[in-house]
Rosetta silent file (secondary structure, phi, psi, omega in degrees, C-alpha in Angstrom):
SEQUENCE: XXXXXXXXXXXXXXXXXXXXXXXXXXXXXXXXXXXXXXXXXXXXXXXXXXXXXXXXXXXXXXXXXXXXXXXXXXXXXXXXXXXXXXXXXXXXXXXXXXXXXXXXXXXXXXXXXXXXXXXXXXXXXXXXXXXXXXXXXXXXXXXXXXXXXXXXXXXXXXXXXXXXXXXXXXXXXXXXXXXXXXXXXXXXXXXXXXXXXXXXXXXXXXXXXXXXXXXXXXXXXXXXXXXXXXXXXXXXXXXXXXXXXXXXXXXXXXXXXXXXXXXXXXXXXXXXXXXXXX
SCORE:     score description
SCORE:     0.000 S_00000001
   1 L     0.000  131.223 -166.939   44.330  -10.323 -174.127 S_00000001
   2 L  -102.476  162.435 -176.292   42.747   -7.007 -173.834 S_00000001
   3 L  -135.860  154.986 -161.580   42.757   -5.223 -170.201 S_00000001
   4 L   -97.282  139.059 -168.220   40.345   -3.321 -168.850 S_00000001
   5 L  -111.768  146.298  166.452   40.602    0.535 -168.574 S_00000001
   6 E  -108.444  155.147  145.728   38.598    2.816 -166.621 S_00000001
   7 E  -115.635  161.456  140.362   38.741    6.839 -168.047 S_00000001
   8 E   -68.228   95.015  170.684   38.297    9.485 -165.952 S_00000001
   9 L   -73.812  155.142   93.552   36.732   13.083 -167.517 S_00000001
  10 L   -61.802   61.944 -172.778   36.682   15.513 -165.653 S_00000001
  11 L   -89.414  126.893  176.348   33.636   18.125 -166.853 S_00000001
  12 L   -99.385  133.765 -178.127   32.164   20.497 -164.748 S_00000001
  13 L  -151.399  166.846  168.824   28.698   20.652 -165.510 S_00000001
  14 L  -120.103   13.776 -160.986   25.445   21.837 -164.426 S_00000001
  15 L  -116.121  177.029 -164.374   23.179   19.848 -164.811 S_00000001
  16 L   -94.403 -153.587 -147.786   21.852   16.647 -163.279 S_00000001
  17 L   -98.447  147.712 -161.088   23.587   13.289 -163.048 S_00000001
  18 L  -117.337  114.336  161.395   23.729   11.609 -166.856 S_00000001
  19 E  -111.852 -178.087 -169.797   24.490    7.542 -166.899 S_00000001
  20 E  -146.660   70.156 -151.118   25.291    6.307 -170.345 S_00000001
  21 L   -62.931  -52.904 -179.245   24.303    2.498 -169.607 S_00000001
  22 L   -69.332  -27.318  176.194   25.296    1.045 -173.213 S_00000001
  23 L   -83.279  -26.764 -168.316   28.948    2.769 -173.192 S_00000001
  24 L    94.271   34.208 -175.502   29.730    2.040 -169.625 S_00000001
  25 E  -103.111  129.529 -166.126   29.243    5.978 -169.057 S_00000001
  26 E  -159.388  107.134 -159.326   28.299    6.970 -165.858 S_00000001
  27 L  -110.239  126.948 -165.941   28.268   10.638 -165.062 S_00000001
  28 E  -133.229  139.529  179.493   27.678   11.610 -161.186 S_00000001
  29 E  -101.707  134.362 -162.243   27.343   15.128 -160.183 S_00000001
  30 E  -166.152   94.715 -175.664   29.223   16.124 -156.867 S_00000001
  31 L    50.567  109.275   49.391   29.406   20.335 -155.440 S_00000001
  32 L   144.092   15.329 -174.413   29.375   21.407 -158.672 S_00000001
  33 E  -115.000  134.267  164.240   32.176   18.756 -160.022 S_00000001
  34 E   -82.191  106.940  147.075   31.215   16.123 -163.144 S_00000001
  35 E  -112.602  137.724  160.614   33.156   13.470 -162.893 S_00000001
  36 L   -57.928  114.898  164.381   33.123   11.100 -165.820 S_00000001
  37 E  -141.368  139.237 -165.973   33.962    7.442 -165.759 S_00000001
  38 E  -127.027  134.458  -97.040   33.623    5.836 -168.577 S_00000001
  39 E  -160.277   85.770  153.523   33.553    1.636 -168.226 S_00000001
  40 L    -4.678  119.746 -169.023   34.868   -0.858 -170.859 S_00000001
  41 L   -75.323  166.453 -161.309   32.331   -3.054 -172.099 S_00000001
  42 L   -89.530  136.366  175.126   32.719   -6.553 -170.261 S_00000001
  43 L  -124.075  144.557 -175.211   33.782   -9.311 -172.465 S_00000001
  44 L  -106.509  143.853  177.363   33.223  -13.253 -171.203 S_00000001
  45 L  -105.318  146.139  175.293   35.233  -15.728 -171.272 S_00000001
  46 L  -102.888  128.073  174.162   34.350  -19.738 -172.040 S_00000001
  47 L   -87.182  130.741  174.772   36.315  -22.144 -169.825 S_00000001
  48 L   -90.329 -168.139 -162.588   37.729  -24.989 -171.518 S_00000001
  49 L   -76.180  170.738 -159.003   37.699  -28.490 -170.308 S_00000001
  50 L   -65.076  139.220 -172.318   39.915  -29.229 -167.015 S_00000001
  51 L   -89.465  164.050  168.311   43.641  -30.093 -168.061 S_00000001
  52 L   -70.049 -177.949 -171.039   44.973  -33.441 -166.484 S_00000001
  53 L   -92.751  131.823 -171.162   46.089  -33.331 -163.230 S_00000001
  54 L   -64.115  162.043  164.884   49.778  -33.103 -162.541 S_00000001
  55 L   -52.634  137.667  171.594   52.298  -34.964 -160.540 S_00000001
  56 L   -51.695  131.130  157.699   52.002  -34.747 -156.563 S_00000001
  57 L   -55.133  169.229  142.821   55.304  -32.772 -155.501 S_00000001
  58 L   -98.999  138.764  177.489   57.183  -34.182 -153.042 S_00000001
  59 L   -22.480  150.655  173.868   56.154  -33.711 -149.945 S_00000001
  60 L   -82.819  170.023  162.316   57.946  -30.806 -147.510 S_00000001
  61 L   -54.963  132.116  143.225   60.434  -30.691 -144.978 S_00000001
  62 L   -49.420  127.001 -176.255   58.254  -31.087 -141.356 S_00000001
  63 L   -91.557  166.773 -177.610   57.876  -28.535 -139.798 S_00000001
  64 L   -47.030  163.207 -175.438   59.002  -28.205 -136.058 S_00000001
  65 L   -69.891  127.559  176.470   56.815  -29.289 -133.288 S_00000001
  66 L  -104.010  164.290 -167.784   54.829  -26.524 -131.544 S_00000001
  67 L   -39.401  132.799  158.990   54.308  -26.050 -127.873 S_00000001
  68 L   -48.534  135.120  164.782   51.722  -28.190 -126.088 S_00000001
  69 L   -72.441  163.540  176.381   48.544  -26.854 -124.986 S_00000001
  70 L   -55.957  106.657  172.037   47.223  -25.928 -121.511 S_00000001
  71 L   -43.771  176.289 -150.645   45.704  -29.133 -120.556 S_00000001
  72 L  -125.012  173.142  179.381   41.683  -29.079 -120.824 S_00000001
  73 L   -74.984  161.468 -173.374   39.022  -29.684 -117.135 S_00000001
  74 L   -92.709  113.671 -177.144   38.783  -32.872 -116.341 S_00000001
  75 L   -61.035  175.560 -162.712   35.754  -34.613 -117.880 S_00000001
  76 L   -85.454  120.689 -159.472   32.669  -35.604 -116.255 S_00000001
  77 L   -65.294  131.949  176.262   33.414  -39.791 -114.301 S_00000001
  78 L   -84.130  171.819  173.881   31.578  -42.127 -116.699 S_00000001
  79 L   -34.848  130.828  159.203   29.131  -45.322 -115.307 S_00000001
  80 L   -92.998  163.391 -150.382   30.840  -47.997 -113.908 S_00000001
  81 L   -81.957  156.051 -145.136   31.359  -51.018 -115.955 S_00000001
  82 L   -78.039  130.000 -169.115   29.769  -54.558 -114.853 S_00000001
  83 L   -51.983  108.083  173.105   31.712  -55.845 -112.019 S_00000001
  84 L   -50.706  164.998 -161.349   34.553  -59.131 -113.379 S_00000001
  85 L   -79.948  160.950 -177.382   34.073  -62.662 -113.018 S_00000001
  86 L   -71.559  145.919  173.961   35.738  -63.680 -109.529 S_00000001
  87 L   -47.337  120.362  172.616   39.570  -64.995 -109.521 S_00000001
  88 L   -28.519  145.232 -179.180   40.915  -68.268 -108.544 S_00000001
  89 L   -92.210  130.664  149.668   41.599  -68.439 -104.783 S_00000001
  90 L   -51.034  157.059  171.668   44.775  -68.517 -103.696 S_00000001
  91 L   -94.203  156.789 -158.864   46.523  -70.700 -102.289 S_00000001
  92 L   -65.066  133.954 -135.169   46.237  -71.109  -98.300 S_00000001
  93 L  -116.855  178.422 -159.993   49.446  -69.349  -96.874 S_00000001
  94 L   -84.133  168.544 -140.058   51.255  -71.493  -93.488 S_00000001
  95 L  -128.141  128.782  174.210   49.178  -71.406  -90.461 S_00000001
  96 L   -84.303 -151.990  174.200   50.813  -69.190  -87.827 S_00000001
  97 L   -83.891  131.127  166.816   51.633  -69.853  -84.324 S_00000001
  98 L   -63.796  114.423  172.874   49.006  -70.327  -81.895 S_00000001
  99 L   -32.599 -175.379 -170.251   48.871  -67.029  -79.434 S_00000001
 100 L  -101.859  143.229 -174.053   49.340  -67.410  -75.809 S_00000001
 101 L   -56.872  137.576  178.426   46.081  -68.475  -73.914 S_00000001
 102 L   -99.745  134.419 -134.924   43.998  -65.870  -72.817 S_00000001
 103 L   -84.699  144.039  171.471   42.885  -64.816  -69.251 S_00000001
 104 L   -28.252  120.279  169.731   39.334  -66.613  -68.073 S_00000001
 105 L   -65.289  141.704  166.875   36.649  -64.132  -68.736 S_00000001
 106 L   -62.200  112.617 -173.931   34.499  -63.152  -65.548 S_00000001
 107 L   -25.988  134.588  159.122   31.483  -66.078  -64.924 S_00000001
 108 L   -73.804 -176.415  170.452   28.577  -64.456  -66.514 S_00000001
 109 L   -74.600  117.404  177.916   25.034  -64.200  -64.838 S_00000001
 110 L   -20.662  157.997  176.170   23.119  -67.263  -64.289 S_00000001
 111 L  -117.749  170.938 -164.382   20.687  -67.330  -66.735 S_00000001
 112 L   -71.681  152.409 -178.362   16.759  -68.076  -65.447 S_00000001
 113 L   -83.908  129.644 -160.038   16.241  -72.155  -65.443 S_00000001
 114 L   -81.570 -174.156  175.342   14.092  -72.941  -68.547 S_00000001
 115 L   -62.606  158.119  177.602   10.507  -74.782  -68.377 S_00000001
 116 L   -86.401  128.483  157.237   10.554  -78.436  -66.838 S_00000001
 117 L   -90.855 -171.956 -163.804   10.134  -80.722  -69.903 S_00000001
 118 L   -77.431  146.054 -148.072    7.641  -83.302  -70.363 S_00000001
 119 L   -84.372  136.230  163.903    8.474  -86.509  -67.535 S_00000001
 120 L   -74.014 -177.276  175.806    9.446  -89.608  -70.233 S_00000001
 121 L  -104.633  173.144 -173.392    7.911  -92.657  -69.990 S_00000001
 122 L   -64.721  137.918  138.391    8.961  -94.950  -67.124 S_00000001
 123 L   -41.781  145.481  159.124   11.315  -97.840  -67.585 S_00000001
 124 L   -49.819  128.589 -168.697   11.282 -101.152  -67.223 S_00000001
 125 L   -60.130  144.998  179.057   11.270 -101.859  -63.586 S_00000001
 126 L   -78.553 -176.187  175.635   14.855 -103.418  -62.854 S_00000001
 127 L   -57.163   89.359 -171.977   16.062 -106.342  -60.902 S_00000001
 128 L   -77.248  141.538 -161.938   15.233 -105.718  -57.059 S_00000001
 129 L  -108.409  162.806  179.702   18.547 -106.155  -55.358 S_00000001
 130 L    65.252   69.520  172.706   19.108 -107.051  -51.638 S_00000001
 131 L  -113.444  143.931 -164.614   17.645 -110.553  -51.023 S_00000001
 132 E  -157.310  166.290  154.777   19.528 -112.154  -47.747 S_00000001
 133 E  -153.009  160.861 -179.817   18.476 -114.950  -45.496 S_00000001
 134 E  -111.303  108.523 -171.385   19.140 -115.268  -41.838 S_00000001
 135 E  -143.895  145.369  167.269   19.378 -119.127  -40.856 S_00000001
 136 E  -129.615 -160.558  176.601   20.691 -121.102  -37.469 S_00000001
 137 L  -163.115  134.018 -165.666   20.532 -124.327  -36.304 S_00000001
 138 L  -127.436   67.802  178.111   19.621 -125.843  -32.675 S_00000001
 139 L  -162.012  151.965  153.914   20.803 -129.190  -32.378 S_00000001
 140 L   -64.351  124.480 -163.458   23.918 -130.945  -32.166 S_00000001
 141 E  -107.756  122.448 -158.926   25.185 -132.415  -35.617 S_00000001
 142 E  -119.662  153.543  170.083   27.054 -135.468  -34.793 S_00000001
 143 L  -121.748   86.327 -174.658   29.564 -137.168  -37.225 S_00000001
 144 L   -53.938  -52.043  147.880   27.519 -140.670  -37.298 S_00000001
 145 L   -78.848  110.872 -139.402   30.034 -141.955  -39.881 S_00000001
 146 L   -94.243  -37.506  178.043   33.639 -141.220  -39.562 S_00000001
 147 L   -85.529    8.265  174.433   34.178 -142.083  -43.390 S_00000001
 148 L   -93.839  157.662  165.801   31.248 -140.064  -44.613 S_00000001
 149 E  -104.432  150.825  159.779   30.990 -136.382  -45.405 S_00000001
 150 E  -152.391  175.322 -163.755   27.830 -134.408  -44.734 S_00000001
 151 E   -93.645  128.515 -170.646   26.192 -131.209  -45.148 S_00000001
 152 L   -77.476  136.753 -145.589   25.744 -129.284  -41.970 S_00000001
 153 L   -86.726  163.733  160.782   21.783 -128.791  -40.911 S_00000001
 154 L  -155.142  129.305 -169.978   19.416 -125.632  -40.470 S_00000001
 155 L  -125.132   17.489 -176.587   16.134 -125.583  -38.791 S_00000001
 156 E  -157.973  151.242  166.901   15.032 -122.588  -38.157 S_00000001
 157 E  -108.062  121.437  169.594   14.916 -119.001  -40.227 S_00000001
 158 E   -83.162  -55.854  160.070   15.522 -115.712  -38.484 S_00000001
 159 E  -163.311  154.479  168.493   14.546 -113.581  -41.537 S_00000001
 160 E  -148.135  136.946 -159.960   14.520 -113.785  -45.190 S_00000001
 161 E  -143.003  117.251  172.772   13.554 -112.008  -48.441 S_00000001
 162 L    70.215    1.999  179.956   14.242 -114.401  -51.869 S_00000001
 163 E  -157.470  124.064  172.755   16.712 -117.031  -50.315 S_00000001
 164 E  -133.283 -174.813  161.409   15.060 -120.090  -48.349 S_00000001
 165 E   -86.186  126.712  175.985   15.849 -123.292  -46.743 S_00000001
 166 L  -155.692  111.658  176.470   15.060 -126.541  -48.352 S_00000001
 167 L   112.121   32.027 -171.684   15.942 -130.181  -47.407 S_00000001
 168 L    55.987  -11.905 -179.035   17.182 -128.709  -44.096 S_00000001
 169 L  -125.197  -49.650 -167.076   20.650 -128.399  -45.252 S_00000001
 170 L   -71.415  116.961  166.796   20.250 -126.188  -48.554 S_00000001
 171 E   -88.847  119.484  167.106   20.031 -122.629  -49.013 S_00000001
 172 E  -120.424  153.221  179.996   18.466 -121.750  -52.216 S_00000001
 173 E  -107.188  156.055 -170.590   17.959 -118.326  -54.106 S_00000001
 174 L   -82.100  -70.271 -129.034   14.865 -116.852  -56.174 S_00000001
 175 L  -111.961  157.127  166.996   17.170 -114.445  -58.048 S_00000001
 176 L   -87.735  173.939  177.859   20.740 -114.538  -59.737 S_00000001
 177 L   122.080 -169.413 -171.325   23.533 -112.564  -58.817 S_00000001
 178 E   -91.681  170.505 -179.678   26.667 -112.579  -56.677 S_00000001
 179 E  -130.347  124.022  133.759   26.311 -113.467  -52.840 S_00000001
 180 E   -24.986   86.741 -159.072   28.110 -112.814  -49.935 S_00000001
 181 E  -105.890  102.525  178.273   27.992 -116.255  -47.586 S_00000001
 182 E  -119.503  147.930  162.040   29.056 -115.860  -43.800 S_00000001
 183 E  -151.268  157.468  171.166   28.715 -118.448  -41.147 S_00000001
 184 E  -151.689  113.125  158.292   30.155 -119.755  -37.884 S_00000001
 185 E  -100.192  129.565 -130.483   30.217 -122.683  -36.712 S_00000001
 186 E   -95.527  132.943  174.628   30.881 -124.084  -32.814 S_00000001
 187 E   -98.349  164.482  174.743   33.239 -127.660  -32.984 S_00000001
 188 E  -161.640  140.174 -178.832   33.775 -129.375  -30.392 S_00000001
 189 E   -82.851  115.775  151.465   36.166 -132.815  -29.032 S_00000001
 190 L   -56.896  -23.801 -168.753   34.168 -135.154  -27.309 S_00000001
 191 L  -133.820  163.181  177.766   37.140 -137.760  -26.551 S_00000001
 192 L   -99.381   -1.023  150.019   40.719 -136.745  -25.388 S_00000001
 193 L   -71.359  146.405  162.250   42.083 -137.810  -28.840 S_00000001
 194 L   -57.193  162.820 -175.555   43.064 -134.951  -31.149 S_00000001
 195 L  -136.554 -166.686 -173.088   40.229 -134.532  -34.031 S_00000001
 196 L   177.851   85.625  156.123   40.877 -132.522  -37.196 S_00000001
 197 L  -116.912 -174.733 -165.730   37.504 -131.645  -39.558 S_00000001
 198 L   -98.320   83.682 -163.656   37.019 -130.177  -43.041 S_00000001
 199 L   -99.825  155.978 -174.266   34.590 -127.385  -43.772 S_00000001
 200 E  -177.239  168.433 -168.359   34.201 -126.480  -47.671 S_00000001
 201 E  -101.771  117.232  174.300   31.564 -124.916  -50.139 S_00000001
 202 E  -128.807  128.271 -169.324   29.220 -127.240  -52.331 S_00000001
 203 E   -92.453  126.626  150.051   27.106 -125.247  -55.040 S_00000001
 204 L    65.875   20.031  163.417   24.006 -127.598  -56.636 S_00000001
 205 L   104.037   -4.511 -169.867   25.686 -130.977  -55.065 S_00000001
 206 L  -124.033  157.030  147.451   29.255 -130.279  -56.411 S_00000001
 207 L   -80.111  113.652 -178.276   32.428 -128.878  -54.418 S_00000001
 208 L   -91.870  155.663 -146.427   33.304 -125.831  -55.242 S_00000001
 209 L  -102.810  158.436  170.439   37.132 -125.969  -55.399 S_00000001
 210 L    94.192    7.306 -166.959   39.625 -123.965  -53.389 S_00000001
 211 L  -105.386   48.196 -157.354   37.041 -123.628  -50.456 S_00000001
 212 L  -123.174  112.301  173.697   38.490 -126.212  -47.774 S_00000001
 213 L  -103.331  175.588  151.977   39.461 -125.293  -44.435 S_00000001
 214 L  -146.518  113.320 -172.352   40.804 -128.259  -41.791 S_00000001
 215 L   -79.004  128.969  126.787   40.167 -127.305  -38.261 S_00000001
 216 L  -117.833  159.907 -142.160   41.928 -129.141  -35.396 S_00000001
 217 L  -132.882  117.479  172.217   40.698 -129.415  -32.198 S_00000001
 218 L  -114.927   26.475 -167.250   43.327 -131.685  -29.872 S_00000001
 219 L  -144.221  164.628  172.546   42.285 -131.580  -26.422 S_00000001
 220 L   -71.104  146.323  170.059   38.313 -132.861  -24.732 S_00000001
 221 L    78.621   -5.872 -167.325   35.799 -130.598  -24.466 S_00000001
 222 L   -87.573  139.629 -164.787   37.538 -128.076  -26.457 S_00000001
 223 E   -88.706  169.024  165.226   35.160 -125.654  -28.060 S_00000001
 224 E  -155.166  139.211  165.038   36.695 -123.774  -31.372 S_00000001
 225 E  -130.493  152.852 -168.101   34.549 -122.037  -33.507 S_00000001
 226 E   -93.547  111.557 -164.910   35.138 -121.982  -37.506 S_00000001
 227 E  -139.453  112.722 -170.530   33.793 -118.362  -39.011 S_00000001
 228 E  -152.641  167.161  171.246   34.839 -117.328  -42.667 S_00000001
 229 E  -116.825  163.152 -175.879   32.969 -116.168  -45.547 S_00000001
 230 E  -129.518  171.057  164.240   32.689 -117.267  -49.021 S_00000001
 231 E  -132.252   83.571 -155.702   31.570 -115.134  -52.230 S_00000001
 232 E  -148.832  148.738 -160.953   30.054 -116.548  -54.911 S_00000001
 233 E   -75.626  144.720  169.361   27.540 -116.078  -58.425 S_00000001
 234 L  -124.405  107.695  164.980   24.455 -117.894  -58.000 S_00000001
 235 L   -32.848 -155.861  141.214   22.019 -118.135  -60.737 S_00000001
 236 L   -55.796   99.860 -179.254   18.329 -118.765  -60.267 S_00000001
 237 L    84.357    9.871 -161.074   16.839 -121.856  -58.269 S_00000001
 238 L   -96.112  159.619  157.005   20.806 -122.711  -57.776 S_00000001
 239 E  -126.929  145.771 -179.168   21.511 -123.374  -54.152 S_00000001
 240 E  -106.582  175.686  169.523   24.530 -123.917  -51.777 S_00000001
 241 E  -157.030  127.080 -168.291   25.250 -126.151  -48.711 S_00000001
 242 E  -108.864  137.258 -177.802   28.451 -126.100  -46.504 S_00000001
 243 E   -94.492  149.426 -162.121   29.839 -129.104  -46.151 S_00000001
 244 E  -139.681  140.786 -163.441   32.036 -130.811  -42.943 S_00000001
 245 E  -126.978  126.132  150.870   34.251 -134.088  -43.024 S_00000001
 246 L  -155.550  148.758  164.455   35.996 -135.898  -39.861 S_00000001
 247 L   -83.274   14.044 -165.140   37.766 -139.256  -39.436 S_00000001
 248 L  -135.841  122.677  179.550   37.242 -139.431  -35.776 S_00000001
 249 L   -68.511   -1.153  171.259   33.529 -139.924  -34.274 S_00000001
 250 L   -75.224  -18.038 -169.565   34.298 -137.486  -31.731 S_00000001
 251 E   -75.736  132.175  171.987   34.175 -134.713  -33.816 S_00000001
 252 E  -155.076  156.179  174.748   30.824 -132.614  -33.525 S_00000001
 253 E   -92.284  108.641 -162.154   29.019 -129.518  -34.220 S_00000001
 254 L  -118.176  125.659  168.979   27.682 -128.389  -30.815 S_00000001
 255 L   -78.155  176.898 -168.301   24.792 -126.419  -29.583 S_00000001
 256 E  -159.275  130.012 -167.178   24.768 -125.197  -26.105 S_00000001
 257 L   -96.050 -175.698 -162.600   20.889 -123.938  -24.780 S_00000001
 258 L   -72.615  166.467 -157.695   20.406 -120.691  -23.181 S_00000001
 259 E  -135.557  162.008 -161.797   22.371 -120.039  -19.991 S_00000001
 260 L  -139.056  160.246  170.785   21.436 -118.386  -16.803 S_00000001
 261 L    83.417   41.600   16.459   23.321 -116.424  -13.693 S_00000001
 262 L   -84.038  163.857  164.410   23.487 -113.960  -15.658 S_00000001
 263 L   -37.322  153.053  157.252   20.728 -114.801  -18.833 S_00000001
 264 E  -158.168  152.965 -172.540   22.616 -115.711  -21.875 S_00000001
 265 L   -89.532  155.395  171.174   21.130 -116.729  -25.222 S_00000001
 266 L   -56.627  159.952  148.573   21.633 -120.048  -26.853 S_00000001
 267 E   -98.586  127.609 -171.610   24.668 -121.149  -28.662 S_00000001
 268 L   -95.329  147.396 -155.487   23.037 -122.203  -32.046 S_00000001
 269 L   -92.482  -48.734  174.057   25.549 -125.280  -33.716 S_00000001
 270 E  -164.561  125.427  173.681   25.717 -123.290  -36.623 S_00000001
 271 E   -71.120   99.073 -164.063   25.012 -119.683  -37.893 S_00000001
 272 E  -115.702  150.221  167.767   24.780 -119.092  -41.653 S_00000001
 273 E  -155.605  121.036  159.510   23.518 -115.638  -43.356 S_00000001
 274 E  -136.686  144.682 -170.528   23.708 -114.563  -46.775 S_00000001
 275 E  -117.841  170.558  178.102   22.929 -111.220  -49.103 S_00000001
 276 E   -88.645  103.603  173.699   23.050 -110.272  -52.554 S_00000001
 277 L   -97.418   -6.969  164.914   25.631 -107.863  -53.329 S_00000001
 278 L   169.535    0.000    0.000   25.024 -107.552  -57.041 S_00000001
């Protein structure tokens, strides 16, 4: 393998600068010193083809770790990402004790009273309530048959609304409901045998049961009078009549006419009245 030489002349010359292009001569003038150099011609080389490639070494020892770096700025917060679907609900935790009651708050201010609304339409009218009669009687009522019973008379009306008289002994009503039945009537002995009669309630012609008094009267002349009330439901059209029993003809139901020194009013034989209490 040949190696490449440079020489160096040294010539002092006077003249101007000389190259020598085919030798590699190349003469440069400098203060009055030639220097020479004179420049191997170049010879090229042909590369042959690539040899194969050798086995991989094995690998080195690692080397140690080196220091960490200086941590870097904090990047810039990215978009946030679409909100997850929601979680199963828990389950409902024990229900704690109810607090202590709290003090009444201070009324507030009335507030103004709204518009009147519109008036409905009227009802059916209802059931007029409070029908009464007022009834007496001015005659003496005799007991014509000692084994008969009979129904004690009325001849005259003091007032009435819905309840009338009819067959002289019967009070009848327009309207149903219950009634309130007071009367009093004056007995009287005629003979100086004791007497004993029966007063009792008969609705529509029947005896109504449990309503039976028995009056005795034992001396003549003696007045007594019999005054009790009864209470009882009465339909429509139904009517009552109180009924009087004695086994002795002495026994009577007595009127007495009006009396004077001072004025007095009749005694009526027998006073009946009755209202509608619902």
């Amino acid at each position: 393998m040949f190696q490449r030489r440079a020489v160096l002349l040294s010539v002092v010359f006077f003249s101007s600068l000389m190259a020598f292009s085919s030798f590699g001569l190349i003469i440069a003038e400098s203060t009055g010193l030639t220097s020479l150099f004179v420049k191997e011609p170049q010879i090229q080389y042909i590369s042959g083809p690539q040899g194969v490639c050798g086995p991989t070494g094995e690998t080195g020892t690692a080397g140690a770790t080196g220091a960490t770096g200086a941590t870097g700025p904090q990047g810039i917060q990215g978009e946030c990402g679409p909100q997850g679907d929601q979680g199963i609900q828990g389950i409902q935790g024990i229900q704690g004790e109810q607090g202590p009651i709290g003090l009444t708050g201070a009324q507030g201010v009335a507030g103004p009273q709204g518009i009147p609304g519109i008036q409905g339409i009227p009802g059916p009218q209802g059931a007029r309530g409070g029908w009464y009669g007022s009834f007496y009687d001015t005659t003496n009522q005799n007991n014509q048959n000692s084994g008969l019973a009979y129904a004690m008379k009325l001849n005259t009306t003091d007032s009435a609304n819905g309840v009338q008289i009819v067959d002289g002994t019967k009070v009848k009503v327009t309207n149903a409901g219950v009634y309130n039945i007071q009367f009093s009537a004056q007995l009287i002995n005629t003979t100086l045998d004791a007497t004993t009669i029966d007063i009792w309630l008969a609705k529509n012609g029947q005896a109504v049961e449990n309503t039976n008094t028995i009056v005795t009267i034992d001396k003549k002349q003696t007045r007594y009078v019999a005054a009790w009330n009864f209470m009882v439901s009465l339909n429509s059209n139904d009517y009552i009549e109180l009924m009087w029993f004695s086994s002795q003809a002495n026994a009577q139901i007595h009127y007495v006419g009006p009396q004077s020194n001072p004025d007095r009013p009749a005694v009526p034989s027998l006073i009946l009245t009755i209202n509608q209490v619902s």
